[in-house]
DSSP file (Angstrom, degrees, kcal/mol; ACC not computed):
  #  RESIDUE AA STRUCTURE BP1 BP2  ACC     N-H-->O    O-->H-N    N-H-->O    O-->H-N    TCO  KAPPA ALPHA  PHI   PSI    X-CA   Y-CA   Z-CA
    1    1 A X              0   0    0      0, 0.0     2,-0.3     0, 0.0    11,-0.2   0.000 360.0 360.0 360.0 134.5   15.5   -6.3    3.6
    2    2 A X  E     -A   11   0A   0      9,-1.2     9,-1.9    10,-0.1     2,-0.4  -0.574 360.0-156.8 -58.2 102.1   12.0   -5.5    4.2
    3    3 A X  E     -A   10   0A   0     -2,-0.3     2,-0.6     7,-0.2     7,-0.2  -0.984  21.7-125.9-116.9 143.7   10.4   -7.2    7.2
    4    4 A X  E >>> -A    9   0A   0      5,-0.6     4,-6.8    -2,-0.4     3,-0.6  -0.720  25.8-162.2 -56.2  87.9    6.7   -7.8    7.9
    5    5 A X  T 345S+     0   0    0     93,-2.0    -1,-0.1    -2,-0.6    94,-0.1   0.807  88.6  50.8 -42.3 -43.4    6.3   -6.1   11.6
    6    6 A X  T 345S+     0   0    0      1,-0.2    -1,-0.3    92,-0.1    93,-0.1   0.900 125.2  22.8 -74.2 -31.7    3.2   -7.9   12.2
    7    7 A X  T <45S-     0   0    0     -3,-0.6    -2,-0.2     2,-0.1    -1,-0.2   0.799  94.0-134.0 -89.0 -44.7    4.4  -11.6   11.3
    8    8 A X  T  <5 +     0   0    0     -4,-6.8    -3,-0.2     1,-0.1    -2,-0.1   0.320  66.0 127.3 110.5 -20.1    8.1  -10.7   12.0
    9    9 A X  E   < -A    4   0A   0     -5,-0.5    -5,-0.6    -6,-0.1     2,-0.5   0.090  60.2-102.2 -67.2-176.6    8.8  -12.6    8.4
   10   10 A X  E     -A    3   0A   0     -7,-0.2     2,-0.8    -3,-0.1    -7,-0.2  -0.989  10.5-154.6-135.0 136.3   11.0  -10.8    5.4
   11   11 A X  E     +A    2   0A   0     -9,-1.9    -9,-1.2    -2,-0.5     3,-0.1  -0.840  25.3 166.6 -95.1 109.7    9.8   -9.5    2.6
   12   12 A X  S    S+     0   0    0     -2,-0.8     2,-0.3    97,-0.5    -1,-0.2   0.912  74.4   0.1 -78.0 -62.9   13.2   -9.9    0.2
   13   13 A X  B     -B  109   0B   0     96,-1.4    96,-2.9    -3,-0.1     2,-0.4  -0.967  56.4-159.5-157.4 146.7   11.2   -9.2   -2.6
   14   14 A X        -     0   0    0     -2,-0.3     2,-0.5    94,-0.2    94,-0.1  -0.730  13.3-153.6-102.6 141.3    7.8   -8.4   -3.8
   15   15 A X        -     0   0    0     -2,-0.4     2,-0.3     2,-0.0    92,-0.3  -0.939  22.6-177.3-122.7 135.4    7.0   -9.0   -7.4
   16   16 A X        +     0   0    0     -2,-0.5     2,-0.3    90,-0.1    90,-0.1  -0.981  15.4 160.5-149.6 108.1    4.1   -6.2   -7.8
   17   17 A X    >   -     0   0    0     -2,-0.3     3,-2.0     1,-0.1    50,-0.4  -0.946  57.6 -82.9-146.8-167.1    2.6   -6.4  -11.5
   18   18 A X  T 3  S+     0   0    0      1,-0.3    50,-1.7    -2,-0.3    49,-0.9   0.739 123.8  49.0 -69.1 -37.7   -0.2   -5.4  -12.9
   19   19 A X  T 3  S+     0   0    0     47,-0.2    -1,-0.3    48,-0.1     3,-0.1   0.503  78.1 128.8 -48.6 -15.3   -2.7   -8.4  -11.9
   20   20 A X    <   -     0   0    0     -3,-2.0    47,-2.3     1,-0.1     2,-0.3  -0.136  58.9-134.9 -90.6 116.7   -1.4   -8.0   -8.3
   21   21 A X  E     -CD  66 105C   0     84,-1.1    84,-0.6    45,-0.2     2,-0.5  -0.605  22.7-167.4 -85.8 127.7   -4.9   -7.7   -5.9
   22   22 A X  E     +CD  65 104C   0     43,-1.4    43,-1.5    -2,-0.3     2,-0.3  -0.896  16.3 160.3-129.9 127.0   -4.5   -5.2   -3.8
   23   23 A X  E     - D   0 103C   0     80,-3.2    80,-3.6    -2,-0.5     2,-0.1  -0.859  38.8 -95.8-146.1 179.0   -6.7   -4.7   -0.8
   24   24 A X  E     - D   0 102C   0     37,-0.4    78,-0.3    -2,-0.3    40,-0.1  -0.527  45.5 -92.1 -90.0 160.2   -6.5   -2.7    2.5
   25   25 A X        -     0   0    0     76,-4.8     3,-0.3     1,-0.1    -1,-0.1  -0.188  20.1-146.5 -40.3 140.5   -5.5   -4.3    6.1
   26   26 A X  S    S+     0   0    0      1,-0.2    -1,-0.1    76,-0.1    75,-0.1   0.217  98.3  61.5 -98.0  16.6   -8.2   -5.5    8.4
   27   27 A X  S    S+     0   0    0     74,-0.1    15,-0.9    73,-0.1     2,-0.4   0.048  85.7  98.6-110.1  35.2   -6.3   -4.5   11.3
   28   28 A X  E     -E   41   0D   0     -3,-0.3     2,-0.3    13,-0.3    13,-0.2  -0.964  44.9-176.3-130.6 104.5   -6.3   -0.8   10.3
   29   29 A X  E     -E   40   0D   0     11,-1.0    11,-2.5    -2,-0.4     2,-0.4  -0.797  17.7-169.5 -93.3 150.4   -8.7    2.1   11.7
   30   30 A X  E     -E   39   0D   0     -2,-0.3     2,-0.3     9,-0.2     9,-0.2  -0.975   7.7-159.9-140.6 141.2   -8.0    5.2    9.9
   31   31 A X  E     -E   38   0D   0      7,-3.0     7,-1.8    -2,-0.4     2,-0.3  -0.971  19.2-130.6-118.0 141.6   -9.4    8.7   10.9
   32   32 A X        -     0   0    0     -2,-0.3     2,-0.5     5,-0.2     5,-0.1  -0.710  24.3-179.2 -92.0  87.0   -9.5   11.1    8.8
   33   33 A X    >   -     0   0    0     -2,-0.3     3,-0.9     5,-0.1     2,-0.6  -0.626  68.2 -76.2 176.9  62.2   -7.8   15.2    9.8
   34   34 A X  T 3  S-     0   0    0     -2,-0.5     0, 0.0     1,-0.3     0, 0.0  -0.582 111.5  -5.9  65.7-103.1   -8.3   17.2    7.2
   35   35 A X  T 3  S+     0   0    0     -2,-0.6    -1,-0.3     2,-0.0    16,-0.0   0.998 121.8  76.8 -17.7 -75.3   -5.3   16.1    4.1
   36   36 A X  S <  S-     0   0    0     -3,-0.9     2,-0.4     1,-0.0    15,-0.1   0.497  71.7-154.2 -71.4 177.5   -3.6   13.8    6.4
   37   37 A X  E     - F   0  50D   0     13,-0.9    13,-0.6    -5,-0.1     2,-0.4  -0.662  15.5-161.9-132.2 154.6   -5.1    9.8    7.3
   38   38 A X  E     -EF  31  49D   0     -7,-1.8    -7,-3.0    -2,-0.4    11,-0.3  -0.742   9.5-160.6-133.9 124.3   -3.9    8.8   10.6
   39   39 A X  E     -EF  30  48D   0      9,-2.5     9,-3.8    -2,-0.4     2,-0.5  -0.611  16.6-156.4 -95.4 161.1   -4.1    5.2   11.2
   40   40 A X  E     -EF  29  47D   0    -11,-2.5   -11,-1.0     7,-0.3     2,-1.0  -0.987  18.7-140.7-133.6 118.9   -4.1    2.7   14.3
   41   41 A X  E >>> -EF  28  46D   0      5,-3.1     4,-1.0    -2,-0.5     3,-0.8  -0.721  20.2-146.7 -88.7 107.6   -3.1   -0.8   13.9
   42   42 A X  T 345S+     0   0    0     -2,-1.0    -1,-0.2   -15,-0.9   -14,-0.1   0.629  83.9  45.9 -90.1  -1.3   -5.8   -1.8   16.1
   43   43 A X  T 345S+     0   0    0    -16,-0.3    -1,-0.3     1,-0.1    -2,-0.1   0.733 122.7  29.8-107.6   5.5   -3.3   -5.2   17.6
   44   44 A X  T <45S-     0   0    0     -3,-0.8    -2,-0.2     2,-0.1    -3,-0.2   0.014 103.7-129.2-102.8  29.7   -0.2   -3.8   18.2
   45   45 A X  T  <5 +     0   0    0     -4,-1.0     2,-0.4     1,-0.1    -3,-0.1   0.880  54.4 157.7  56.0  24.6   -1.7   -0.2   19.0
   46   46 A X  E   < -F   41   0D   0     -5,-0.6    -5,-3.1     1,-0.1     2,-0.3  -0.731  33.8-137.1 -81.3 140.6    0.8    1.3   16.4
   47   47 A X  E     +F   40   0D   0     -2,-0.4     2,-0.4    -7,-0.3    -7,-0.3  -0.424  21.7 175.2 -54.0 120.8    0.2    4.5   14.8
   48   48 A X  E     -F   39   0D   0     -9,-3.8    -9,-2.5    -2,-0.3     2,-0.3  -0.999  12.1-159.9-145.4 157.9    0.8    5.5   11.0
   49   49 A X  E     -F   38   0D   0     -2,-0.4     2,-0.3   -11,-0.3   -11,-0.2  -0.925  13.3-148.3-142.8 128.9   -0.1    9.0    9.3
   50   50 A X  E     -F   37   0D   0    -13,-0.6   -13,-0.9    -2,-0.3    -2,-0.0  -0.790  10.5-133.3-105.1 130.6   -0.4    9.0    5.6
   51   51 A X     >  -     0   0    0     -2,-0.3     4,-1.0   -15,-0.1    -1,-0.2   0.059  44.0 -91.3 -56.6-172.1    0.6   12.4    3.5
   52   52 A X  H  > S+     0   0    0      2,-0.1     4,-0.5     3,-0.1    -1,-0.1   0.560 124.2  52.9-106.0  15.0   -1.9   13.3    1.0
   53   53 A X  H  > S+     0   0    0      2,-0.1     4,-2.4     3,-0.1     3,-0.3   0.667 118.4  45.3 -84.8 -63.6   -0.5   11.3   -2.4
   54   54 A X  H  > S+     0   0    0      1,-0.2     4,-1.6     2,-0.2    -2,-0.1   0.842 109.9  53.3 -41.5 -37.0   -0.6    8.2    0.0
   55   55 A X  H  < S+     0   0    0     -4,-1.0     5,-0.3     2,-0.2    -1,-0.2   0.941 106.9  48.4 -44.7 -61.0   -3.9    9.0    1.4
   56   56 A X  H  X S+     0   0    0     -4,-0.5     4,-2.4    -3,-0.3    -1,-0.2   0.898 106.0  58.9 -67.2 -32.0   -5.6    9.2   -1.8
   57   57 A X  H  < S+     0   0    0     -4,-2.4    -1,-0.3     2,-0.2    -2,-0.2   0.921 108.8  44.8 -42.6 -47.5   -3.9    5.9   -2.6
   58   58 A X  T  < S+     0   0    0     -4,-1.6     2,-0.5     1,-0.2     3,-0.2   0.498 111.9  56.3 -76.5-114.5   -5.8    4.3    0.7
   59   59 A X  T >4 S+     0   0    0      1,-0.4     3,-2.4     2,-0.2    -1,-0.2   0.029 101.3  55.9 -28.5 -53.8   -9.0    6.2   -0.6
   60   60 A X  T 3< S+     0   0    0     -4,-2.4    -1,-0.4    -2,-0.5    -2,-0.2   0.284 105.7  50.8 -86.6  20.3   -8.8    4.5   -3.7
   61   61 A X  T 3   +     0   0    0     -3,-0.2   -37,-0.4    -5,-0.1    -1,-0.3  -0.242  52.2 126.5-102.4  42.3   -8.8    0.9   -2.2
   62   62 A X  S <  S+     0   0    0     -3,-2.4     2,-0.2    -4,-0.1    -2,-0.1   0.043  88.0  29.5 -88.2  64.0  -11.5    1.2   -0.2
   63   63 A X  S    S-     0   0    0    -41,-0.2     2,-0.1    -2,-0.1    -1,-0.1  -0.568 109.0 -76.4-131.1 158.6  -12.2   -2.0   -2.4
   64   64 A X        -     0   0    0     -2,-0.2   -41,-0.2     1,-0.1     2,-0.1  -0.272  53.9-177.9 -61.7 134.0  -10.0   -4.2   -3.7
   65   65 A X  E     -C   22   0C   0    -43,-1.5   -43,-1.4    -2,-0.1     2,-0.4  -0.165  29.6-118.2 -91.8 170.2   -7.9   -3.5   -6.8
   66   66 A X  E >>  -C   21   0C   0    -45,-0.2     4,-2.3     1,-0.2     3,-1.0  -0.933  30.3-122.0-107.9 159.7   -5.6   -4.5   -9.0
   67   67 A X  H >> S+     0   0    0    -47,-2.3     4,-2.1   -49,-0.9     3,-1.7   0.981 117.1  50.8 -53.4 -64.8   -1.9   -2.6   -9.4
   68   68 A X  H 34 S+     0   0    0    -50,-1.7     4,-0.4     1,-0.3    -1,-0.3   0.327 110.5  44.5 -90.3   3.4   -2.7   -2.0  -12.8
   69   69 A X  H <> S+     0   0    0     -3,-1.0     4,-1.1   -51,-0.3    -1,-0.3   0.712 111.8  54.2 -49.5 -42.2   -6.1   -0.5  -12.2
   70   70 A X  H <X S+     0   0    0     -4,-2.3     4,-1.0    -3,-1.7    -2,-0.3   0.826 108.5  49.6 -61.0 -43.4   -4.7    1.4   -9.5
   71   71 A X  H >< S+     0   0    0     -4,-2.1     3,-0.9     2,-0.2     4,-0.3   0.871 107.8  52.2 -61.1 -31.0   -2.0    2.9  -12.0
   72   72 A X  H >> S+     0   0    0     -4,-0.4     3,-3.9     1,-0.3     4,-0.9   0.916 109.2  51.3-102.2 -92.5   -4.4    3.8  -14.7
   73   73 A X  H 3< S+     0   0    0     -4,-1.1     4,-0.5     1,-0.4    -1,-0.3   0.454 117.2  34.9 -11.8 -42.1   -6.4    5.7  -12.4
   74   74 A X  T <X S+     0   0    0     -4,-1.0     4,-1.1    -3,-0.9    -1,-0.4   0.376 111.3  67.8-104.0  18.2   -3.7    7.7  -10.8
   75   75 A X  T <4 S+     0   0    0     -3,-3.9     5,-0.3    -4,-0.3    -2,-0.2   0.610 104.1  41.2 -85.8 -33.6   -2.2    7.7  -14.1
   76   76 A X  T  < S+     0   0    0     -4,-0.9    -2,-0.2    -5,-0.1    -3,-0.1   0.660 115.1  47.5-102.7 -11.6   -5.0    9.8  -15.3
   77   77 A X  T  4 S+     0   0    0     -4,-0.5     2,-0.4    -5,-0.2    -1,-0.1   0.724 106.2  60.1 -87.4 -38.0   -5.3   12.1  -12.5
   78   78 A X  S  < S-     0   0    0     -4,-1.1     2,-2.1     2,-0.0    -1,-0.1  -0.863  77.9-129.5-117.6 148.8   -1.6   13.0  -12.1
   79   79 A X  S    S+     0   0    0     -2,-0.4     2,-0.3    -3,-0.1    -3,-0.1  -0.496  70.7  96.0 -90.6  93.0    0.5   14.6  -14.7
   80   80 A X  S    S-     0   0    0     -2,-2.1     2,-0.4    -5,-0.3    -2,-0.0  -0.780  77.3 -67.4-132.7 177.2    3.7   12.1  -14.6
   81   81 A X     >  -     0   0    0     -2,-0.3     4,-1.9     1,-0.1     5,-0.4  -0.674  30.8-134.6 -44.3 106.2    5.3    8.9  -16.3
   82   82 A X  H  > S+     0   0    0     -2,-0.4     4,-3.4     2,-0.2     3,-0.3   0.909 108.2  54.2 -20.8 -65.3    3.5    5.8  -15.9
   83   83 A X  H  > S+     0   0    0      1,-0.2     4,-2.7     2,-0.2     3,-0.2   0.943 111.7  43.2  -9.4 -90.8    7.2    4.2  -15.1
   84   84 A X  H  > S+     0   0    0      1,-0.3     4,-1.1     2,-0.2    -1,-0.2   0.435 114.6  53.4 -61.4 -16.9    7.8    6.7  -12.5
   85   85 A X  H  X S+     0   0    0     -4,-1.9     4,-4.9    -3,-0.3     5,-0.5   0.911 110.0  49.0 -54.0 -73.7    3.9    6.1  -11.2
   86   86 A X  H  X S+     0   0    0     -4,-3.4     4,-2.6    -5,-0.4     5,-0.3   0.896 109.8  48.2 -50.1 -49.4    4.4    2.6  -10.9
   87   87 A X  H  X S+     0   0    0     -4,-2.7     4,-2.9     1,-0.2     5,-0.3   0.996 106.9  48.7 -70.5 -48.4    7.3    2.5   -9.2
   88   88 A X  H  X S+     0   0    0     -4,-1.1     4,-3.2     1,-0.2    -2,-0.2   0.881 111.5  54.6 -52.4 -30.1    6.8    4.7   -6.7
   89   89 A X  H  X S+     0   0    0     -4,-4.9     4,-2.0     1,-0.2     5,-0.2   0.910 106.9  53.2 -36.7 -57.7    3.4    2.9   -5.9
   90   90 A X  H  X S+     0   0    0     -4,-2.6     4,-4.2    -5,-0.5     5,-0.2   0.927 103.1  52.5 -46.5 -53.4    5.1    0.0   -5.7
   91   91 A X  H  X S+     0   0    0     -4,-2.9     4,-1.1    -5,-0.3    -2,-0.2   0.983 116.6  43.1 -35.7 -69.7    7.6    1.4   -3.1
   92   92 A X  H >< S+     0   0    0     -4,-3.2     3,-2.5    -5,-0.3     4,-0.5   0.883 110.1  54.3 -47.1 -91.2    4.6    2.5   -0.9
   93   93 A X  H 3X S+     0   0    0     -4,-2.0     4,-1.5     1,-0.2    -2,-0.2   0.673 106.6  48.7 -36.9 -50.3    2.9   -0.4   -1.5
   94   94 A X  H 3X S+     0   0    0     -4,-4.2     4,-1.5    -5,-0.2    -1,-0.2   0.874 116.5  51.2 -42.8 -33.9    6.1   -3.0   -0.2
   95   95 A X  H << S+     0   0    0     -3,-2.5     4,-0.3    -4,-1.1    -2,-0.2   0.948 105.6  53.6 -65.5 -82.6    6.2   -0.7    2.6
   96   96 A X  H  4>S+     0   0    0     -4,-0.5     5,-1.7     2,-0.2     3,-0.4   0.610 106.0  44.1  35.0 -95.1    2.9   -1.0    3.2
   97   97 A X  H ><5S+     0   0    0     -4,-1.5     2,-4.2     4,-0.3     3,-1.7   0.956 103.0  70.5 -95.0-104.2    2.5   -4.7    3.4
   98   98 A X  T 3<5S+     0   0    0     -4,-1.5   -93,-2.0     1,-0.3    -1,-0.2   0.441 106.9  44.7 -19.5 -10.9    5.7   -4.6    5.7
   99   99 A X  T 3 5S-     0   0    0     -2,-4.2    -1,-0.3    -3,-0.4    -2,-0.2   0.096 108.7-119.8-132.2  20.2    3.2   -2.9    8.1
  100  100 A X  T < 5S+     0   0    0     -3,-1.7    -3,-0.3     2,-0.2   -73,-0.1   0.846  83.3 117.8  59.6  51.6    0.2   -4.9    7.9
  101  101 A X  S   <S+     0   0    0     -5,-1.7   -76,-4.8     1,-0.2     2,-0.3   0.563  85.2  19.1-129.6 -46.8   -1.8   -1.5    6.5
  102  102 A X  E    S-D   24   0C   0     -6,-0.3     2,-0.5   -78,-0.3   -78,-0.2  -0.846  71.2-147.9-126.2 167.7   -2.6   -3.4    2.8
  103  103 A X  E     -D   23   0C   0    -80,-3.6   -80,-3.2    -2,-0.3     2,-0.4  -0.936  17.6-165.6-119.2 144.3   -2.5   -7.1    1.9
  104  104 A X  E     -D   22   0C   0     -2,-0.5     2,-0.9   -82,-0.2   -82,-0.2  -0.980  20.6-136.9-124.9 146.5   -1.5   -8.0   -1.7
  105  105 A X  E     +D   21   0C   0    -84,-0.6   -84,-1.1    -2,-0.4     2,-0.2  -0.882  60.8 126.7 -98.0 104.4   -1.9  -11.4   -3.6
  106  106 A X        -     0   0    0     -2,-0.9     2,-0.7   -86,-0.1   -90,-0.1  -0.759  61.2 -95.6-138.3-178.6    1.3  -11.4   -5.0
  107  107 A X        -     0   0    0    -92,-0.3     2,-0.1    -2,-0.2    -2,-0.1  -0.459  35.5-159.5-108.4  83.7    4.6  -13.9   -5.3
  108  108 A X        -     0   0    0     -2,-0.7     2,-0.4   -93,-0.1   -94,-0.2  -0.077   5.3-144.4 -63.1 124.1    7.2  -13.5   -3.1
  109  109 A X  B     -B   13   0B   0    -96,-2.9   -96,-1.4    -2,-0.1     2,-0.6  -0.673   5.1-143.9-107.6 158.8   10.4  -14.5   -3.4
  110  110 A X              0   0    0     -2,-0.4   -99,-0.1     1,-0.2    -1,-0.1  -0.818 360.0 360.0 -85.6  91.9   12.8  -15.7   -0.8
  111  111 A X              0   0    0     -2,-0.6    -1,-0.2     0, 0.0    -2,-0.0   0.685 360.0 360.0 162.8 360.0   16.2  -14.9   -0.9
């Protein structure tokens, strides 16, 4: 199980489809260091560093999204499976949202 650091709650499961709004944390300054992102969660004073497929992921919300905008985009950039896109996006993105770095309007279920 997945817990939300900032709230403390659990994330059981995130239903991530394609309408799914996706938009960055407002508690997150990010510098960028050449590739790499390194971020600050600026109230608990935690630290995150993004690689550079995740990085370009935060680049491409700097507005809000939908999943399935966001796939087609990196869909078209990187030579993969849609599938195999989506899920890993997804992965990040649960992860994510467990760390207060993006907020999604999505439905969560309990359980």
């Amino acid at each position: 199980m997945v817990v939300n650091r900032a709230t403390r709650s659990p994330i059981s499961a995130v239903q991530i489809d394609d309408a799914t709004l996706i938009r960055r944390g407002e508690s997150m300054l990010a510098a960028y260091i050449g590739q790499e992102i390194v971020m600050m969660h600026m109230t608990s004073g935690r630290y995150v560093g993004l690689d550079d497929i995740s990085g370009d992921i935060w680049r491409r919300l700097e507005g809000p999204c939908t999943f399935g905008d966001l796939i087609d985009k990196l869909e078209a950039d990187y030579d993969a499976d849609r599938k195999v896109i989506a899920d890993d996006v997804r992965n990040l993105l649960t992860e994510m949202l467990a760390n207060d770095i993006v907020q999604l309007d999505v439905k969560s279920v309990q359980g």
